[in-house]
N, C-alpha and C positions, 0 to 999 in steps of 0.2 A: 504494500500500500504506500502509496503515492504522492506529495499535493504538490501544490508549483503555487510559488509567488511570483508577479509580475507586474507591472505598472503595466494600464489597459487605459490610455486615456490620459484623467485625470486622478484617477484612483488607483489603489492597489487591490491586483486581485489574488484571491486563494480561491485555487481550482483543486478539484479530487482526481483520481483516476476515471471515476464516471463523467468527468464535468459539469458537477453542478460547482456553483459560483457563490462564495460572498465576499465584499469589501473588507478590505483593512486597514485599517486608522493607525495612524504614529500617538493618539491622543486619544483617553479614555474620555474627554469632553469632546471630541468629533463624531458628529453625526451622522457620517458618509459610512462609515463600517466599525466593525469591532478591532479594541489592542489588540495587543499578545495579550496581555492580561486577562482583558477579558477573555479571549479564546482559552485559553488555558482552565482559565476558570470553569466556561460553561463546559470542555471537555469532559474536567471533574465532575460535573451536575450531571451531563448526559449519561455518565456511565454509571451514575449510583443512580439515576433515576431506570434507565435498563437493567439493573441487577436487579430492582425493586418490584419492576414487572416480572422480569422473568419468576421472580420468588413467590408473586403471584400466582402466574401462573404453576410453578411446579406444587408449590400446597394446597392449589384449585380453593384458594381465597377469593370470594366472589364481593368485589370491593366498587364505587365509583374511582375510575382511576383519572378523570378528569378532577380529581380532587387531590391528587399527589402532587405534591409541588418541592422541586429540590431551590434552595438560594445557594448560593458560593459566595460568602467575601474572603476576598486577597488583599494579605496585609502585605504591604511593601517593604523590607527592612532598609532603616535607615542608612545604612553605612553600606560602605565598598564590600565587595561588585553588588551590583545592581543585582537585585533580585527579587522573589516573592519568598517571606520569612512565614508565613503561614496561612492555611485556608481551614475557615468554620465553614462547615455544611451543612445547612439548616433543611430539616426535612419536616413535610407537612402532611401528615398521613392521613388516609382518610379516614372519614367516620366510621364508626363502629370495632375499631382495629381496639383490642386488650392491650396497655401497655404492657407486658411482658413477653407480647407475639411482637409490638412495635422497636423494642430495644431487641428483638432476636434480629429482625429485618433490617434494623440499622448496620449491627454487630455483620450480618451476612451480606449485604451489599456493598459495607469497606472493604469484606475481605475478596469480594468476587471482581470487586470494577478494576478493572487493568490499569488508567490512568492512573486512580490513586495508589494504586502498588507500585507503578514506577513513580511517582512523583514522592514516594517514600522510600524507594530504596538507590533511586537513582538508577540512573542509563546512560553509557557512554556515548559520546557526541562526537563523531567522526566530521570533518568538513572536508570537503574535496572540489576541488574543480569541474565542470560538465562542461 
């Protein structure tokens, strides 16, 4: 799996291997697309909100799932190098959920979503020429 970044105009685009397209922004106050940050961000979101269906589905939990909502903030740390020092993952589960089935689903969607497992254990970063 694939993406390409490239100025397309007046904007920057990120394309996938299928080509679907979104903008991206040097500034998390620009309105033309998403930072890194937030990409990063919403990748952590997307995949704990996928881990969370799919746990749906495998314990045939029959839930409104327009009622699940992940948040992601990214703190920035302060000092050199530039980075992201930490993300809260706020999850909003739906009604009727037990908290003790709710903290099992939490507990198993950290442990299933890929991004947050590399964004926790880290992954090497090769750069090369194309």
């Amino acid at each position: 799996m694939e993406t390409k970044v490239k100025w397309q105009g007046t904007s920057m685009s990120i394309t996938n291997d299928k080509q679907f397209q979104v903008n991206g922004a040097t500034l998390q106050t620009n309105d033309q697309g998403l930072s890194p940050i937030e990409l990063i961000s919403s990748s952590l979101g997307l995949c704990v909100f996928i881990s969370m269906n799919k746990l749906f589905d495998r314990d045939e939990v029959d839930v409104d799932r327009e009622q699940l909502e992940v948040k992601v903030l990214a703190t920035k740390a302060e000092g050199a190098p530039s980075r992201i020092e930490s993300f809260q993952v706020k999850i909003k589960f739906p009604d009727g959920l037990e908290p003790t089935y709710k903290r099992k689903l939490a507990i198993s969607a950290e442990k299933a979503c890929t991004i947050g497992n590399t964004i926790q254990r880290g992954a090497e970063i090769k750069v090369v020429e194309i």
